[in-house]
C-alpha positions as a LaTeX table, in Angstrom:
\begin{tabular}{lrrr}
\hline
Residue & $x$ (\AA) & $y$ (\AA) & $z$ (\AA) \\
\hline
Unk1 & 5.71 & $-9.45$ & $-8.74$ \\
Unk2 & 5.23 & $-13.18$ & $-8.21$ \\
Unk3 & 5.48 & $-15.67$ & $-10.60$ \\
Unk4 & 3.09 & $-17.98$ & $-8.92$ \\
Unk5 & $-0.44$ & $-18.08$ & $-9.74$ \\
Unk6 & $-2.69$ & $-16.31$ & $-7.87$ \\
Unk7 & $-3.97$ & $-19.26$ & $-6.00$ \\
Unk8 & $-0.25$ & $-20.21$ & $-5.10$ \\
Unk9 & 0.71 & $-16.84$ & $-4.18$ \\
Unk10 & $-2.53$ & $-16.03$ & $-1.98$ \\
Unk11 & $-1.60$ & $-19.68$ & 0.32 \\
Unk12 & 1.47 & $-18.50$ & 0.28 \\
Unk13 & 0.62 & $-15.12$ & 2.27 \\
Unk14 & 2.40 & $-15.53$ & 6.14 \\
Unk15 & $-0.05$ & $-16.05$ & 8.74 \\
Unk16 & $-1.35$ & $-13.41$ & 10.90 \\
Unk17 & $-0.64$ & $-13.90$ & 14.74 \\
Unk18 & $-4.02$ & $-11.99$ & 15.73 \\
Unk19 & $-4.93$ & $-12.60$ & 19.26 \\
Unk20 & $-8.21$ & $-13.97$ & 19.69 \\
Unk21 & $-9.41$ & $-12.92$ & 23.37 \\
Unk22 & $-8.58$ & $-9.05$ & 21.33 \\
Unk23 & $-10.66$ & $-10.11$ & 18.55 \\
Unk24 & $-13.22$ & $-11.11$ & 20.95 \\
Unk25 & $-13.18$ & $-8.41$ & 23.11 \\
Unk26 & $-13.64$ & $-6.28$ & 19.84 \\
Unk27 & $-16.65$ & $-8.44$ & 18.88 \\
Unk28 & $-15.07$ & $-9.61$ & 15.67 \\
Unk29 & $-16.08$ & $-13.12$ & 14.88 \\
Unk30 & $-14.52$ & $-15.71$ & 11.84 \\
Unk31 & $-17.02$ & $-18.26$ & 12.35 \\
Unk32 & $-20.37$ & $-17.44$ & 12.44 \\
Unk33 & $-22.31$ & $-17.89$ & 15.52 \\
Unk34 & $-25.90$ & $-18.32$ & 16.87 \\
Unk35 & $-25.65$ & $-14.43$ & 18.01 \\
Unk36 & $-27.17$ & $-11.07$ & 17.00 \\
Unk37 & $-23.80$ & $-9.76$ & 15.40 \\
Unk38 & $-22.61$ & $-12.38$ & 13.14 \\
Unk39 & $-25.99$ & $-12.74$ & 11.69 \\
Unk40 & $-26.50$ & $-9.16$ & 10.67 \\
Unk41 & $-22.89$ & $-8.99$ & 9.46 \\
Unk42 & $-23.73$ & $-12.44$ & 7.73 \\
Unk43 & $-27.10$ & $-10.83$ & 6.14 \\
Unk44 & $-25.52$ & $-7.46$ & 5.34 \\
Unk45 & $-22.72$ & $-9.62$ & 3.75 \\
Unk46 & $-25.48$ & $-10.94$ & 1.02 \\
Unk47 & $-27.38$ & $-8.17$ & 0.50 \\
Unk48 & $-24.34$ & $-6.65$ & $-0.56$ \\
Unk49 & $-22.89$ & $-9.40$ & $-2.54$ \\
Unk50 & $-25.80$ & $-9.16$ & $-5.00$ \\
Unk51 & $-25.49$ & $-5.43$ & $-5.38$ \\
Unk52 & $-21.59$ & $-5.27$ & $-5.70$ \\
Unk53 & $-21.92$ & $-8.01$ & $-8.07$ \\
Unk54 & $-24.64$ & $-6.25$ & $-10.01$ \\
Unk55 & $-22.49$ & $-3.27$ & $-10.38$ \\
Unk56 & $-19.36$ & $-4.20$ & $-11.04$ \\
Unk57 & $-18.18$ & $-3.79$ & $-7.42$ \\
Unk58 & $-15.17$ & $-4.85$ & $-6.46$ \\
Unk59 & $-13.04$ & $-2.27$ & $-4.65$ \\
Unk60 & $-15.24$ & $-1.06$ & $-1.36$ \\
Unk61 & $-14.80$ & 1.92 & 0.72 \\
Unk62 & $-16.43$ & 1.89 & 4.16 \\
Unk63 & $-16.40$ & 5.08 & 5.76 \\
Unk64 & $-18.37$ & 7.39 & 8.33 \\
Unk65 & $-19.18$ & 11.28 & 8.17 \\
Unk66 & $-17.64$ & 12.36 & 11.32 \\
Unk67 & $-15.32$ & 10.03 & 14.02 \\
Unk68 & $-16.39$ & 7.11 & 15.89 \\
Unk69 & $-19.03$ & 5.98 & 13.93 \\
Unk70 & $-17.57$ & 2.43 & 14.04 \\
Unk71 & $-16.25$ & 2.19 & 10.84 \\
Unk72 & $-13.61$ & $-0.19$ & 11.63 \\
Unk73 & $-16.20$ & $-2.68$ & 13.81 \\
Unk74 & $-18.19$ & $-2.92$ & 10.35 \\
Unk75 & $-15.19$ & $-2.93$ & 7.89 \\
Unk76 & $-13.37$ & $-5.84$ & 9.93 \\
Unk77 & $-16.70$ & $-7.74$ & 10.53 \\
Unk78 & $-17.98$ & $-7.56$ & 6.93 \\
Unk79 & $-14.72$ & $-8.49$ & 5.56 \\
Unk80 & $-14.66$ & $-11.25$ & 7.92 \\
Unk81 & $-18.52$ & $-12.49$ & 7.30 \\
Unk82 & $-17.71$ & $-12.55$ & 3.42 \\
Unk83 & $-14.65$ & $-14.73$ & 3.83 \\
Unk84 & $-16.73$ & $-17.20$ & 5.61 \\
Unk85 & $-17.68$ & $-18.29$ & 2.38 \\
Unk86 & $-15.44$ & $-20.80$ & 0.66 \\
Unk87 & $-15.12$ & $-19.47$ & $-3.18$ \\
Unk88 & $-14.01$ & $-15.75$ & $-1.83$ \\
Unk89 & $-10.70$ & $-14.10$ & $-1.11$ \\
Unk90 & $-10.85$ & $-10.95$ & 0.92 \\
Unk91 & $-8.54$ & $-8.22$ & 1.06 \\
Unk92 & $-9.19$ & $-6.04$ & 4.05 \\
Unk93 & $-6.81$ & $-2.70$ & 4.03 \\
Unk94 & $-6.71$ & $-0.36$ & 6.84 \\
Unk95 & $-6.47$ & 3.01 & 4.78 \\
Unk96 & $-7.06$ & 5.16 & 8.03 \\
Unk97 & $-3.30$ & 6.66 & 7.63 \\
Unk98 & $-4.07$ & 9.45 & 10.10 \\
Unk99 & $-5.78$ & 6.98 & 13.09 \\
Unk100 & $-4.86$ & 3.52 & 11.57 \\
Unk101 & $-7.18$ & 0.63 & 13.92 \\
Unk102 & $-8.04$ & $-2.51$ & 12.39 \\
Unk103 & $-4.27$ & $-4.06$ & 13.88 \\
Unk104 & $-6.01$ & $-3.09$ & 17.08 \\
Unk105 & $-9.13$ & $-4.72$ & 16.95 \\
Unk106 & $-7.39$ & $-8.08$ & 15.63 \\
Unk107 & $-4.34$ & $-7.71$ & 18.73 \\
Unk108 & $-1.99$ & $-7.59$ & 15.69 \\
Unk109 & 1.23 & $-5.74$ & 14.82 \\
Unk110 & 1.63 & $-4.77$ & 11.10 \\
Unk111 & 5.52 & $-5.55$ & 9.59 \\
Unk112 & 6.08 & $-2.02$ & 8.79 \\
Unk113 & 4.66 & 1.51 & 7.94 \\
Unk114 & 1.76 & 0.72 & 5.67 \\
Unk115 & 2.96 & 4.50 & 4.21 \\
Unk116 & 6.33 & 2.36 & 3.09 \\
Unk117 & 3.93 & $-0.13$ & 1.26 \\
Unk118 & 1.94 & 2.82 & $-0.85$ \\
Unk119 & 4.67 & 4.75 & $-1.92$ \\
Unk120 & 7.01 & 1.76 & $-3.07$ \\
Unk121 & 9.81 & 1.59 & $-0.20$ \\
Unk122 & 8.81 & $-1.62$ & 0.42 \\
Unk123 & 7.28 & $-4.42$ & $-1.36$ \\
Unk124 & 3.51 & $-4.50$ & $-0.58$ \\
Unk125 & 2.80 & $-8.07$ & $-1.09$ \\
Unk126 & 5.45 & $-8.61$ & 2.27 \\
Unk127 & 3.42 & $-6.66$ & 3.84 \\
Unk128 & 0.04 & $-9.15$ & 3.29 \\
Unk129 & $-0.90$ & $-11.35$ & 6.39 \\
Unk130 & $-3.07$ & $-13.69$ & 5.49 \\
Unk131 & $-6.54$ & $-14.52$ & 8.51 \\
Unk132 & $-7.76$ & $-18.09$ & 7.91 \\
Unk133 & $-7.83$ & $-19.01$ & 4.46 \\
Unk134 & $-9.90$ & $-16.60$ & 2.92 \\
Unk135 & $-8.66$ & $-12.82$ & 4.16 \\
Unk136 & $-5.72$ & $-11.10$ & 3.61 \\
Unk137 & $-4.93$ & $-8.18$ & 5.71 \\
Unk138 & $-2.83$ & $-4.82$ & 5.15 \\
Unk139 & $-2.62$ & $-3.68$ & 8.98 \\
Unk140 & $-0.77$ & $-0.49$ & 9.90 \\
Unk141 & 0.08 & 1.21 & 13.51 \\
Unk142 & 1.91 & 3.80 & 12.70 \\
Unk143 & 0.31 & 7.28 & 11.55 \\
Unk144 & 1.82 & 9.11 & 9.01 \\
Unk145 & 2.24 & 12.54 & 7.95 \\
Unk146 & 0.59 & 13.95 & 5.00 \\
Unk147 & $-1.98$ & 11.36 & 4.72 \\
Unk148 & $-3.75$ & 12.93 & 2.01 \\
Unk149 & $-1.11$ & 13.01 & $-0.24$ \\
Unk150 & $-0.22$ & 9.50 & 0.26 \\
Unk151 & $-3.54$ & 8.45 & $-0.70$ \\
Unk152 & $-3.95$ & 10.66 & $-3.60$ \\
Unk153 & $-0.20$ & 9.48 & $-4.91$ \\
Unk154 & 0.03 & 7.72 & $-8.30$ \\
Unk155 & 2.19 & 5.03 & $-6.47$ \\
Unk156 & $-0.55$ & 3.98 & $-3.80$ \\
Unk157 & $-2.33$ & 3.00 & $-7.00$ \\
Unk158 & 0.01 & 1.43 & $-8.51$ \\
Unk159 & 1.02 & $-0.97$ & $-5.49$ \\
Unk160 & $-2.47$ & $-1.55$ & $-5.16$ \\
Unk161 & $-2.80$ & $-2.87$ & $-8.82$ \\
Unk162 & 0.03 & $-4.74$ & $-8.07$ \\
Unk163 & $-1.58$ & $-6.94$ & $-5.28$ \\
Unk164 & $-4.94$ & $-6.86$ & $-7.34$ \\
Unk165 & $-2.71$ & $-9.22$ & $-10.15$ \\
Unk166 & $-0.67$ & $-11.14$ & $-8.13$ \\
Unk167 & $-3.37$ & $-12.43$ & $-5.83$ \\
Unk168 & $-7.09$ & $-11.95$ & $-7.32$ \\
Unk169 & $-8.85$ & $-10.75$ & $-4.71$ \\
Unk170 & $-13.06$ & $-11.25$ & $-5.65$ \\
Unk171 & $-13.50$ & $-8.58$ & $-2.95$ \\
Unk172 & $-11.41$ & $-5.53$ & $-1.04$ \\
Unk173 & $-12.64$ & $-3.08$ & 1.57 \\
Unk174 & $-10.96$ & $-0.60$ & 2.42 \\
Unk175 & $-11.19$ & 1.11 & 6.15 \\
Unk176 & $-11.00$ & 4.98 & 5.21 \\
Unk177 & $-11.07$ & 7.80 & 7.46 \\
Unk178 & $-14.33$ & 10.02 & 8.22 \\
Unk179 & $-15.67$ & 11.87 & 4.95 \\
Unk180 & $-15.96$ & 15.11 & 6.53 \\
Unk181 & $-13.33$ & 17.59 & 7.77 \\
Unk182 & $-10.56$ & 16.48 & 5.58 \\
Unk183 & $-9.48$ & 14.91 & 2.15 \\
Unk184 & $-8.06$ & 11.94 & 2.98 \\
Unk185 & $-11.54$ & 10.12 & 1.84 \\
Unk186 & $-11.83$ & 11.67 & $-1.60$ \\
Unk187 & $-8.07$ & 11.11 & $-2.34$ \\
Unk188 & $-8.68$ & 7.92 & $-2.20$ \\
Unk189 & $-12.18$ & 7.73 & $-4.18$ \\
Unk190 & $-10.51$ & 7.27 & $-7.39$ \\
Unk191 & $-9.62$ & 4.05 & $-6.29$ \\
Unk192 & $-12.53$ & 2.61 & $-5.52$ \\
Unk193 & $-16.13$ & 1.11 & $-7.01$ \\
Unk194 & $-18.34$ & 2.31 & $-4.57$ \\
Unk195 & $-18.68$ & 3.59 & $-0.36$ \\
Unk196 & $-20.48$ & 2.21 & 2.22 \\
Unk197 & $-21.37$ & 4.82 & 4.54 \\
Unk198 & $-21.53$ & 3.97 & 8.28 \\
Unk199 & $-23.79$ & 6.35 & 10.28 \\
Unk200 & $-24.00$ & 6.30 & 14.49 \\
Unk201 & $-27.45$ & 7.56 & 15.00 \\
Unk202 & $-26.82$ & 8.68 & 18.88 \\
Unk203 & $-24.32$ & 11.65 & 17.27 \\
Unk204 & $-24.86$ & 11.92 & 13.79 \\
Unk205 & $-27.07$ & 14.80 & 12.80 \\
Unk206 & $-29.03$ & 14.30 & 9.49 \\
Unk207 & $-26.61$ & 17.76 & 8.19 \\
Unk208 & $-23.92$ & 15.87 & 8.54 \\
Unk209 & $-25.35$ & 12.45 & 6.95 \\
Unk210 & $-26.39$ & 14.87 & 3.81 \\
Unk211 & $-22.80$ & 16.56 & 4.02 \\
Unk212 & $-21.38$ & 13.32 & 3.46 \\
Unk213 & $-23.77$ & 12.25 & 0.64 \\
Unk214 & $-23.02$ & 15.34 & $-0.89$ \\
Unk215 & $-19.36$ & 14.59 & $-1.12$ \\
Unk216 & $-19.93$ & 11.49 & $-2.58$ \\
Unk217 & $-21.98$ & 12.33 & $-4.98$ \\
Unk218 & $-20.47$ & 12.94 & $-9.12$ \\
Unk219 & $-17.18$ & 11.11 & $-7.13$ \\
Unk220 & $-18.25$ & 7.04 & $-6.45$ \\
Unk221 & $-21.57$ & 5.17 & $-6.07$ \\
Unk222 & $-22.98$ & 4.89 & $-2.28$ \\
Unk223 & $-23.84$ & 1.26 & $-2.16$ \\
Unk224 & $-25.45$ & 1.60 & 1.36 \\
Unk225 & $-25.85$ & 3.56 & 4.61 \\
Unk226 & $-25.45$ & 1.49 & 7.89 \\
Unk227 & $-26.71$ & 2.22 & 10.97 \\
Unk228 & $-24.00$ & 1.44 & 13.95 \\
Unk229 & $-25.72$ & 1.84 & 16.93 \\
Unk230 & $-28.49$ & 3.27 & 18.64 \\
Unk231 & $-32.22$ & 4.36 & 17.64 \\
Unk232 & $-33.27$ & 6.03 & 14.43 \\
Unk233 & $-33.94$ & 9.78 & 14.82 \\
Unk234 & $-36.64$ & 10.93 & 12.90 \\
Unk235 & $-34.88$ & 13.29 & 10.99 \\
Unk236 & $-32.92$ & 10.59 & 10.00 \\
Unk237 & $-35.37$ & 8.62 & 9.09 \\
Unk238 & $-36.69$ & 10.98 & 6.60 \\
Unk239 & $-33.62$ & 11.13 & 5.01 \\
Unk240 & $-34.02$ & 7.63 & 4.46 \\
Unk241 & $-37.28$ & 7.87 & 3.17 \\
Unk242 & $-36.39$ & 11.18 & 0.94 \\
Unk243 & $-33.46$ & 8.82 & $-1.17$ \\
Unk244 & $-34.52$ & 5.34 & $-0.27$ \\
Unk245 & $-34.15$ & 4.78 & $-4.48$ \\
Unk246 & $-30.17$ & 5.91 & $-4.32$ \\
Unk247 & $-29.37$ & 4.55 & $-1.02$ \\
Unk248 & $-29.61$ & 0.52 & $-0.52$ \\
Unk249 & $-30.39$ & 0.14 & 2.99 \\
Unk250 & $-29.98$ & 0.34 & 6.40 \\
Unk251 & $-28.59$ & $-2.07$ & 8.74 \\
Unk252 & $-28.90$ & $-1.03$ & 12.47 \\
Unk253 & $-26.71$ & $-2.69$ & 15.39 \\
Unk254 & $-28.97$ & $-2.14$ & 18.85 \\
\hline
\end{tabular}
């Protein structure tokens, strides 16, 4: 562990060498902009501030019920909208071990095996790169075997406690993989405060939004459902309407 303080230590993170014309392409944005997406990522950013703060949030888990939902998009733009501010430092950690993508949406490689970092083979803070001045980044691009186990293993916990004291993050959000179908998701709850839950509403069915719920539910708090794309269905809606009092909102991206 360093010895610096945890200001020291987090300017002392190696830059990232993202590629911005990716990052573009991808429609993630570090400065906010006059345009549709920064300002709901920007508003979704504060609602969420006052809720996480509220309840102790600090660890976040953003994840979908079923593939291609967008979790990623929302993950790297959310983590990007609340280290616009200038008193925040961001950790953003692509936990996806089975389909890793945030390195591709920033046109970045990661220095090694993020499955290296978790179980101790290598030092995790090497493996920081640091966006700006206010997010740090655990990329991966390599997928790895027994994912599950990984996540559920008393050293990914550990190295993650490490980072959390040498650099004071006020925030972290982690990229996990869909809820449904596999484990990988509620190996991982025990490290977290809370799940935001990103919904596509042109594929997912309102069995499989409940399915996820359901999952969650006795394991983490579900801080909010976001709507990715597309229109509302109306058995979706109801949904909404049916647990409006446990669920915090809905953002939708047309």
């Amino acid at each position: 562990m360093s010895t610096a303080g945890p200001a020291q230590a987090w300017s002392e993170i190696k830059a990232l060498r993202g590629d911005a014309a990716t990052m573009r392409r991808h429609k993630l944005f570090a400065v906010s902009r006059d345009d549709d997406i920064t300002s709901r990522f920007d508003l979704l950013r504060t609602l969420l501030s006052g809720v996480m703060e509220e309840h102790g949030i600090l660890r976040l888990g953003v994840s979908a019920p079923t593939p291609g939902a967008g979790t990623s998009f929302v993950a790297a733009n959310l983590a990007l909208a609340m280290a616009r501010r200038a008193d925040t430092r961001v950790l953003l950690a692509d936990m996806n071990l089975r389909r890793p993508g945030l390195a591709r949406l920033f046109g970045a490689n990661a220095p090694a095996p993020l499955s290296e970092i978790l179980t101790g083979a290598q030092p995790a803070a090497d493996h920081l790169r640091r966006y700006g001045q206010n997010l740090a980044l655990l990329l991966n691009t390599q997928p790895s075997e027994g994912s599950a186990e990984i996540l559920q293993d008393v050293r990914t916990g550990a190295a993650l406690r490490e980072l959390r004291q040498t650099f004071t993050p006020t925030v972290e959000i982690y990229d996990l993989p869909p809820i449904l179908g596999r484990d990988d998701t509620l190996s991982f709850l025990p490290q977290l405060d809370g799940v935001l839950l990103v919904t596509d509403g042109t594929m997912n069915t309102a069995a499989q939004i409940r399915a996820a719920e359901e999952m969650l539910s006795g394991r983490t708090r579900l801080v909010a459902v976001v709507l990715n794309r597309g229109d509302v269905r109306r058995s979706l809606m109801d949904i909404a309407q049916n647990i409006r009092q446990r669920w915090f909102g809905w953002w939708k991206r047309g």
